[in-house]
N, C-alpha and C positions, 0 to 999 in steps of 0.2 A: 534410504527411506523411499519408497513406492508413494505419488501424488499422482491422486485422479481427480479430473474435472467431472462432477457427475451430470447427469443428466437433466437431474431437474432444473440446472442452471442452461441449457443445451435445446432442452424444450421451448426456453422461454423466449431465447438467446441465441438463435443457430452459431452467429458468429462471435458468440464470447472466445476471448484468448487470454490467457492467464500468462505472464512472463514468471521465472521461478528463477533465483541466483541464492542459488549453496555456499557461503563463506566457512572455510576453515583457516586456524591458526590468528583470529581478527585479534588485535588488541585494542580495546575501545578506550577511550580516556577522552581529557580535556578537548574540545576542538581547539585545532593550533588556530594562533588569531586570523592567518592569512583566511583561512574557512568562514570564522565567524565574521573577518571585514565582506568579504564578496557575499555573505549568504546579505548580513545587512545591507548592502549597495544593491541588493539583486531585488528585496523586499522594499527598499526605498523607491527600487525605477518599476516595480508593479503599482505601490501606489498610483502613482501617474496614467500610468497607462487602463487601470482601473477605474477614474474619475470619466474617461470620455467612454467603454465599455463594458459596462455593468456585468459583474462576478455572473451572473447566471447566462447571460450571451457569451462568454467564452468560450471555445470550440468544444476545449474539451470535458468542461464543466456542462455545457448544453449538452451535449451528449451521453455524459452521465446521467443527465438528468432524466434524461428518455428513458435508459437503461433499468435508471429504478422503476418508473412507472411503468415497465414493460415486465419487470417481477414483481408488482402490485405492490409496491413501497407508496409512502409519498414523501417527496425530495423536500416538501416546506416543511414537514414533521421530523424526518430523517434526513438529513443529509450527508450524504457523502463526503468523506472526512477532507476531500482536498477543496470541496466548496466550502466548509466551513475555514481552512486556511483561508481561503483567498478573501473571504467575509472579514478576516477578523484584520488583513493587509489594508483591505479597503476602510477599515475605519483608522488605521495605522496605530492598530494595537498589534505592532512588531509581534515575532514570533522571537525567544530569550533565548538562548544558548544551553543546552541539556547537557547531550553527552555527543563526540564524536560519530556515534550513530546515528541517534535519533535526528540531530543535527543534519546529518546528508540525508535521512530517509526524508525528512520533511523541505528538503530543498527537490528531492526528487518530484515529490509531487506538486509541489510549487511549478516547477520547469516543463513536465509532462502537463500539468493540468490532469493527473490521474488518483488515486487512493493508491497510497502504498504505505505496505507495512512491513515491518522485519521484528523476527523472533528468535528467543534464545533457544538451539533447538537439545539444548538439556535439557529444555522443561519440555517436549513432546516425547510421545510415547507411542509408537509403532506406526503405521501408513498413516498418512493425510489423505482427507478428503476435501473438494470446496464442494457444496452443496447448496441450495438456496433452505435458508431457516423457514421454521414452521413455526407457530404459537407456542410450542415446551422452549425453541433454542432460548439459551440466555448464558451469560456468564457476568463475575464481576468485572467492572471494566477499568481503565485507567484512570476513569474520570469520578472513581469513586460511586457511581453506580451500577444499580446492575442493568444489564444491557438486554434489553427483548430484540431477537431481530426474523421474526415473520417479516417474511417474505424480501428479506435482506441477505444478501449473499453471505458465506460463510466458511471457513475452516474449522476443520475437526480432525483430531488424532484419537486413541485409544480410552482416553479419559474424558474427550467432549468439546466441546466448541473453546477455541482459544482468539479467533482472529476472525476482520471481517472490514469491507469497506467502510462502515460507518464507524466505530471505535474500537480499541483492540480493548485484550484480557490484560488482567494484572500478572496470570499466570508464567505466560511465554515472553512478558518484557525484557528487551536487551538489558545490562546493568552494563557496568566497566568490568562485573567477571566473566563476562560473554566474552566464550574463544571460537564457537562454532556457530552460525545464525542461519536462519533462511530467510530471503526477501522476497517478499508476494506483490508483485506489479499487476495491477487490475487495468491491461490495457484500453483504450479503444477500439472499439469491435472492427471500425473503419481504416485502421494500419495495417498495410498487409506485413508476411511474413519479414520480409527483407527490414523492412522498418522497424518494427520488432526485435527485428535480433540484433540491428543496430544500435539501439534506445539500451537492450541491456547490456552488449557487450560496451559499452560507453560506461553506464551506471557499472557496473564491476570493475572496469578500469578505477573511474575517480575512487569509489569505497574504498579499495584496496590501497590505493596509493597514500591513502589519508590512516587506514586501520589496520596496513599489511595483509597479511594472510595471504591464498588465495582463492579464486571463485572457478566456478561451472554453473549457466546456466539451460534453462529448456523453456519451450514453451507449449502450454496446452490450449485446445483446440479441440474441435470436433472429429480434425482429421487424424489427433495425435493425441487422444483425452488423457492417458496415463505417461507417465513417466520416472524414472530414479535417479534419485541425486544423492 
């Protein structure tokens, strides 16, 4: 599949970077406990460390925050799906044990301090786009609503918007019969390359090690806006 960063997000954003990791072969199921002890221990020592730093001073939370107001969002109406984790640590209403996936996607973001999402990529249908939304985007979302995201970043394949930093679709969610996924890492605009490809080839490591298969990833840019995976 062909994934382009377009321009409206480019315009807004010289330096947006997209991280992208291709999973084939995954098999998704129960997280082994070892997972679910560390993701716990790991959400127990944010508390803490939350109580003297406030969720919205976080390097990489503040910085997303900018990012929305710089695509004409607003972060206290909309927020960015990894501010809202780190919201709901700070009250210590833990994050529960789902599925092996969703399980490390949302420990990624937890650890980057970034929005990331992963999709089943059965349910897409021909190239992706990320685009910034306009007043029509919308889809139903996980959260049982339907999702408006003017002026919210976004992913789109052949049938229409599936995925986005603020909440994903119901359409493209991983299940345990997810055998092929794609993970959408909405970096820092502030990490250069090297870091980047660091932060993913780490993230495809652990996924895999916990869900098998194996991965390929890329990343986009201004200087590399398209790419195939």
């Amino acid at each position: 599949m062909n994934i382009t960063l377009d321009t409206s997000l480019l315009e807004k954003v010289p330096a947006m970077k997209i991280g992208l990791i291709h999973y084939t072969k995954i098999t998704v199921s129960d997280s082994p406990q070892m997972i679910k002890g560390r993701i716990q221990l790991y959400q127990e020592n944010l508390f803490f460390e939350l109580q003297d730093v406030p969720v919205a001073e976080q390097p990489g939370i503040k910085e997303w925050r900018a990012l929305w107001k710089a695509f004409g969002a607003d972060p206290n109406r909309y927020r960015p799906s990894a501010e809202s984790l780190l919201r709901r640590i700070a009250k210590q209403q833990y994050l529960t044990p789902f599925h092996s996936a969703v399980d490390i996607n949302n420990f990624f973001s937890l650890q980057y301090e970034i929005p990331v999402g992963i999709y089943d990529t059965s349910h897409l249908e021909g190239d992706i786009t990320l685009a910034l939304g306009d007043k029509e985007t919308s889809y139903d979302g996980l959260n049982g609503r339907s999702i408006l995201l003017k002026n919210i970043p976004y992913s789109k394949d052949a049938a229409g918007a599936f995925g986005s930093p603020y909440v994903d679709s119901i359409r493209t969610a991983v299940s345990e019969n997810t055998t092929d996924a794609l993970h959408i890492f909405y970096l820092r605009p502030s990490i250069d390359e090297a870091e980047a490809r660091q932060l993913l080839t780490s993230s495809g490591k652990m996924f895999t090690q916990v869900n098998g298969g194996d991965f390929e990833f890329a990343i986009l840019s201004a200087a590399g806006p398209t790419t195939s995976l």
